[in-house]
C-alpha positions in Angstrom: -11.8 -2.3 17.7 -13.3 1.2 18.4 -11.6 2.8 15.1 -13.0 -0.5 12.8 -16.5 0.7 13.7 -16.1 4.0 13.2 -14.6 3.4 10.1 -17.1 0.8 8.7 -20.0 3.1 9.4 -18.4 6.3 7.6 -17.3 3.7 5.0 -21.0 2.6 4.2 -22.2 6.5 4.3 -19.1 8.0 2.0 -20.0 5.4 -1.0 -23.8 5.8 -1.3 -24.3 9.9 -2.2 -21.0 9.2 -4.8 -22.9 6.5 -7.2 -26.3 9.1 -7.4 -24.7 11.3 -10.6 -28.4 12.4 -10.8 -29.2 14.0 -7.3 -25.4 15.9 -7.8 -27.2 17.4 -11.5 -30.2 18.1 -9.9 -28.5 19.9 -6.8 -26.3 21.8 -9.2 -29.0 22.7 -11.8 -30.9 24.4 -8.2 -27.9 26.8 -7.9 -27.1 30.4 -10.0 -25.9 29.9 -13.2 -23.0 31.3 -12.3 -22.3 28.8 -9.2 -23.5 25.9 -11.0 -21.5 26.2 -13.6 -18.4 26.7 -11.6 -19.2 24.1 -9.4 -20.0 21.7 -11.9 -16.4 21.9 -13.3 -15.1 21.7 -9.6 -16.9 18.8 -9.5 -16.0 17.3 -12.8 -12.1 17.7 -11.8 -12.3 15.9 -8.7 -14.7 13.2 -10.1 -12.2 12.6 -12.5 -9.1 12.3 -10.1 -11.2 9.4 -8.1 -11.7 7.5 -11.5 -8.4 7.8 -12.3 -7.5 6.4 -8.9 -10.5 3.8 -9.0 -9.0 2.3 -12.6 -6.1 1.0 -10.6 -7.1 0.8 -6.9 -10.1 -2.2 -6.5 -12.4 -2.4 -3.5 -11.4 1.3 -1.7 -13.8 3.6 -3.1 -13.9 5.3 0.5 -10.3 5.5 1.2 -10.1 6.8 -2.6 -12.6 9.4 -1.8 -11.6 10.5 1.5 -8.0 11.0 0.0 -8.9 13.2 -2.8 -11.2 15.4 -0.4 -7.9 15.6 2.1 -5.8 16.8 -0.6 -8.1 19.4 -2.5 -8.9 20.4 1.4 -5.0 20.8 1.9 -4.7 18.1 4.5 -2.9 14.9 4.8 -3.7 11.4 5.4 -2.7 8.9 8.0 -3.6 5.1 7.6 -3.3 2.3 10.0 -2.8 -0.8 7.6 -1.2 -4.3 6.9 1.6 -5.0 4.1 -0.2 -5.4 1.0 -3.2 -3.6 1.0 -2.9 -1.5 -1.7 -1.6 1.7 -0.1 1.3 2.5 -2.6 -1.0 1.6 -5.8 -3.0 4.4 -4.1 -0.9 6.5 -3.7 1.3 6.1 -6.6 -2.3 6.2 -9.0 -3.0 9.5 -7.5 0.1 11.1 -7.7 0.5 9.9 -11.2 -2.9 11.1 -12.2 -1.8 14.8 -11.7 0.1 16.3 -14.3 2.0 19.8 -14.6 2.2 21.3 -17.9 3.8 24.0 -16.7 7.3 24.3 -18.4 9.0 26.6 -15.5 11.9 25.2 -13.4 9.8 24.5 -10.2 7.6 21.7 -11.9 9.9 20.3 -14.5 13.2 19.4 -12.2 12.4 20.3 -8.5 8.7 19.1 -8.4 8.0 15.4 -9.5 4.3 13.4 -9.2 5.1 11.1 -6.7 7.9 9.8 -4.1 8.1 6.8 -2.0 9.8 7.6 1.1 10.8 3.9 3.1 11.0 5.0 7.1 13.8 3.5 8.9 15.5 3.6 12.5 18.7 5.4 10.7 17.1 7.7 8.1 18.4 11.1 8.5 16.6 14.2 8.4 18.4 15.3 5.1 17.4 12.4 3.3 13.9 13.5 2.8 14.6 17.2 3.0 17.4 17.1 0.9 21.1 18.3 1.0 23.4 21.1 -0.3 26.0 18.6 -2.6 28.9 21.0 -3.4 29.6 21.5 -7.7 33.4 21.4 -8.5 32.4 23.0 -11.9 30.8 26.2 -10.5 32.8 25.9 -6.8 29.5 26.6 -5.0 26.6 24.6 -3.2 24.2 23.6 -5.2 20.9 22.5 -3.5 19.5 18.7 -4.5 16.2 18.3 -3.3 15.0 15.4 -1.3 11.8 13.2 -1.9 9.6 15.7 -0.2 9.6 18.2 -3.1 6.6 16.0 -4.8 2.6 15.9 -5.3 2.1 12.9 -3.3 4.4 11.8 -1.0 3.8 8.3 0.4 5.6 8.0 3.8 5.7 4.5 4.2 5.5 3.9 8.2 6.5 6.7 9.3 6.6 5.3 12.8 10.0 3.9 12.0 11.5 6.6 12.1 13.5 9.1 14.8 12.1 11.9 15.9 14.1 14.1 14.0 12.9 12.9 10.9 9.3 13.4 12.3 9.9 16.9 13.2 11.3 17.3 9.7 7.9 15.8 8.4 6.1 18.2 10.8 7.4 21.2 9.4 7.1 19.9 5.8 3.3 19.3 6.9 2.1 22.4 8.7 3.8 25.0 6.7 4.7 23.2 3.2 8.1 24.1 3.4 11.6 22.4 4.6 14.3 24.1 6.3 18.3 23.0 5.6 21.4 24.7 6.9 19.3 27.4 8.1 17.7 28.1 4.5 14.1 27.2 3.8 13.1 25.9 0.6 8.7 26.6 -0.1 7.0 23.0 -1.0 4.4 22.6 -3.9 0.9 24.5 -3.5 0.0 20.5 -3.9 2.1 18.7 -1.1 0.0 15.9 0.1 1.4 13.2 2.6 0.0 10.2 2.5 1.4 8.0 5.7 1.3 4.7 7.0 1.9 2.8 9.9 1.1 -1.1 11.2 -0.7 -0.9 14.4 0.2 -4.5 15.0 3.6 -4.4 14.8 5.0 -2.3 17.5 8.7 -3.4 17.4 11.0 -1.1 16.7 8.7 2.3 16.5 8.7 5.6 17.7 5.1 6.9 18.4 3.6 9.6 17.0 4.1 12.7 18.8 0.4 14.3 19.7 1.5 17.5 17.4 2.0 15.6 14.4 -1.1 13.1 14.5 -2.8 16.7 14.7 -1.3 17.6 11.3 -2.9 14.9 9.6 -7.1 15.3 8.6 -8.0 12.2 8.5 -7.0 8.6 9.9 -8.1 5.8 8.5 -8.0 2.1 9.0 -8.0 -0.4 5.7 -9.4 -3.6 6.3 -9.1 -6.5 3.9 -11.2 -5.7 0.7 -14.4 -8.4 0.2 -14.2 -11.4 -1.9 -15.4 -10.0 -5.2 -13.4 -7.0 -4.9 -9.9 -9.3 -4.3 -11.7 -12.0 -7.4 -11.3 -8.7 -9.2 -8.0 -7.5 -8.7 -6.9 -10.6 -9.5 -8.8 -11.0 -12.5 -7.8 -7.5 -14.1 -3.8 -7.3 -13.0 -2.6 -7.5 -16.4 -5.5 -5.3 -18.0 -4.6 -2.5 -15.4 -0.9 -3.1 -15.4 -0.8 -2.2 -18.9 -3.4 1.1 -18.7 -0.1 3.2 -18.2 -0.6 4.8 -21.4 -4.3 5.5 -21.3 -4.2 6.7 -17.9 -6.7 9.6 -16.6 -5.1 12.7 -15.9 -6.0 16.0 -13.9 -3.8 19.3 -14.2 -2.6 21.0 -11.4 -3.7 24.3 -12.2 -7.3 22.6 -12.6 -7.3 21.1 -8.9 -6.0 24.1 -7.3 -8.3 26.3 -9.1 -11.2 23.2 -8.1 -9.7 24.1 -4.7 -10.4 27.6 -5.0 -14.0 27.6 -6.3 -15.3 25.4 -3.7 -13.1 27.6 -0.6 -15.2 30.5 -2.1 -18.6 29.5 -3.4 -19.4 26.2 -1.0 -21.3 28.2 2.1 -20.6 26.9 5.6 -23.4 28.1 7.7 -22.7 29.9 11.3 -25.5 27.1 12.2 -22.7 24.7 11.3 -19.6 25.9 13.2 -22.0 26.1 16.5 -22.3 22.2 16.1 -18.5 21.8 15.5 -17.7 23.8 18.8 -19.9 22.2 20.6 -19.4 19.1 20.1 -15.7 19.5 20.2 -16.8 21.2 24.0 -18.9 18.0 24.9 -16.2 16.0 24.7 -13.9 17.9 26.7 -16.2 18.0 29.2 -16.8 14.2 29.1 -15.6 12.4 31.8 -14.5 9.3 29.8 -11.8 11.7 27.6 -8.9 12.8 29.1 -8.2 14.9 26.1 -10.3 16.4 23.7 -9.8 17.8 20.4 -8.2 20.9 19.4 -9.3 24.1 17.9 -7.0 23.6 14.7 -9.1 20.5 14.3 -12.1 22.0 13.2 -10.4 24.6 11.2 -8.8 21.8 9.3 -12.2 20.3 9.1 -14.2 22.8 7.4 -12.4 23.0 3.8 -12.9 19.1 3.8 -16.6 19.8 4.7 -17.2 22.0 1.5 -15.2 19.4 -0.5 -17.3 16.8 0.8 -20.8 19.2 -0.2 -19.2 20.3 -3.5 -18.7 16.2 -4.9 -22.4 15.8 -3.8 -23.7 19.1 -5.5 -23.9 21.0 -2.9 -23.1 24.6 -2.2 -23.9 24.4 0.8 -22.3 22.1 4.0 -25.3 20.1 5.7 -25.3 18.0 8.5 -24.5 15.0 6.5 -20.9 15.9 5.8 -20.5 16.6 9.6 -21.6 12.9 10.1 -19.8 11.1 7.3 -16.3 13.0 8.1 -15.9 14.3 11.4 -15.8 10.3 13.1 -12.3 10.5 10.5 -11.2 13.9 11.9 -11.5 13.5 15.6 -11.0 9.7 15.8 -6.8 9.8 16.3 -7.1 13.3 18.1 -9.5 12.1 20.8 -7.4 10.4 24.8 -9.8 8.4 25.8 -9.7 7.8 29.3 -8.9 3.9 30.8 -10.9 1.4 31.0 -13.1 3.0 28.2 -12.7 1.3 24.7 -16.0 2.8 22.6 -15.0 5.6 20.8 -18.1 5.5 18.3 -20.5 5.7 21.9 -18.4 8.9 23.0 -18.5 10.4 19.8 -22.1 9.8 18.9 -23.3 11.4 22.9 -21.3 14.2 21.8 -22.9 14.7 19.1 -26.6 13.9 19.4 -27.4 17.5 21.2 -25.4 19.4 18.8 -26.8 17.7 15.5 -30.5 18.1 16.7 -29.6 21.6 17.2 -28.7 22.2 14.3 -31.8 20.1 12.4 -33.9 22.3 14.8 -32.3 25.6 13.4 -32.3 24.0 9.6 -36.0 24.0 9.7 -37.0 27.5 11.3 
């Protein structure tokens, strides 16, 4: 399939840069003290969220590291997989890994780390919103909140579902927020969907509408993990299963202010939004898509390009983060016309004139 070899080439680029600590000191140590230093702790926090999801999740180092750099880059995260794969360990690991010290009323009842949401034919829209229950004690509405008011939110395949629950979802994901009985309730600065679906069971589903495959930053298709990898989770079960109480944790405050540091002091060059737009334009303009990608694409994609530059020591986006992520961002957005099944060959002719551009104008 088109999307498995897209997805095994950005898997083999994503994993190499990560296991080079060295060339991420030596960037960092290039940079103003000032920078460094903030950028090393950036870096620090999210390195430490990905080992905290790596001691529990075996053989998905990219998926692990494309889902932290979706949700410190405020996106969400849409995977095609089978039962079993390891998506709820994932989810539930990071989720679980972020902690809220905060004593106010928002985090300690209202806001939890993680929430499993199961998509069915007859869920309703209030049962992942949430529902005004009426208190005989105080004779008012009180408001209970539904799973959405979490961290993570694993929305187990979602295409299930009706779409009134997806337009539910849809709100919840492009404006962190969730409206009932004509009141709307704010989300956590944190919200992170992580969803699922089984392209190869088809029974039963409602597609995706275009709007809200747009929502998500990244798709991303999990293959079965290689032989040493599965010899591995088999062989550590009981050694992870009992980590609970050694677990690696990450505060809120530190990845939103990680989220902050790297919006402000990772540089995206004007050199790099000419190659975005133009190769978003190239593949309008190619006769084998019938629709192209749109302009809230590539603002999506630029926080998770300085993400991607600020875990490799970078202050600066280059033309290797375009390459490793934007195959993940455009992949589901992208109609490809009939008869025309290579997604990789229309994306990397859309590309080629673009990147040399921008090599061209790195070196003047």
């Amino acid at each position: 399939m088109p999307d498995s070899v897209i997805e095994e080439s950005a898997a083999e680029s994503i994993t190499e840069p990560a296991t080079e600590p060295a060339t991420t000191t030596e960037a960092l140590a290039q940079l103003e003290p000032s920078a460094a230093q903030t950028l090393q702790s950036a870096n620090e926090v999210l390195n430490r969220l990905i080992s905290a999801v790596k001691s529990q999740v075996i053989g998905r180092d990219d998926v692990i590291e494309l889902a932290v750099i979706a949700l410190i880059a405020d996106g969400h995260v849409l995977l095609e997989d089978f039962p079993g794969s390891g998506k709820t360990t994932l989810a539930k690991s990071l989720g679980e890994a972020i902690i809220d010290p905060s004593d106010s009323s928002t985090s300690s009842e209202q806001i939890v780390p993680f929430r499993r949401i199961q998509f069915t034919p007859d869920l309703m829209p209030s049962d992942v919103t949430g529902v005004p229950v009426f208190d005989a004690n105080s004779s008012a509405f009180h408001f209970r909140h539904g799973p959405l008011f979490a961290h993570v939110v694993l929305a187990d395949e979602i295409n299930r579902t009706s779409p009134k629950v997806q337009s539910a979802m849809l709100e919840a994901m492009g404006e962190k927020q969730v409206t009932v009985d004509n009141v709307t309730y704010a989300l956590d600065d944190l919200f992170f969907v992580i969803a699922t679906q089984n392209p190869l069971d088809l029974v039963g589903t409602y597609p995706l509408p275009t709007p809200q495959l747009d929502r998500f930053l990244f798709k991303i298709s999990m293959d079965h993990i290689d032989r040493e990898s599965e010899l591995d989770v088999l062989n550590t079960y009981k050694e992870r299963k009992d980590q609970s109480s050694e677990k690696i944790t990450v505060s809120r405050e530190e990845l939103l202010a990680a989220r902050k540091e790297i919006e402000e002091r990772v540089d995206i060059d004007s050199a790099i939004k000419s190659a975005l737009v133009d190769i978003s334009r190239n593949l309008r303009e190619d006769d084998r898509v019938l629709q192209g990608n749109s302009t809230r694409s590539m603002v999506l994609m630029l926080p998770a390009l300085q993400v991607s530059a600020a875990l490799r020591g970078r202050s600066f986006v280059s033309a290797e983060d375009i390459e490793l992520l934007l195959p993940r961002v455009l992949g589901h957005r992208i109609e490809l016309a009939p008869g025309v099944a290579d997604i990789n060959k229309v994306l990397g002719d859309a590309m080629q004139a673009p990147m040399e551009q921008l090599a061209r104008s790195t070196l003047a």
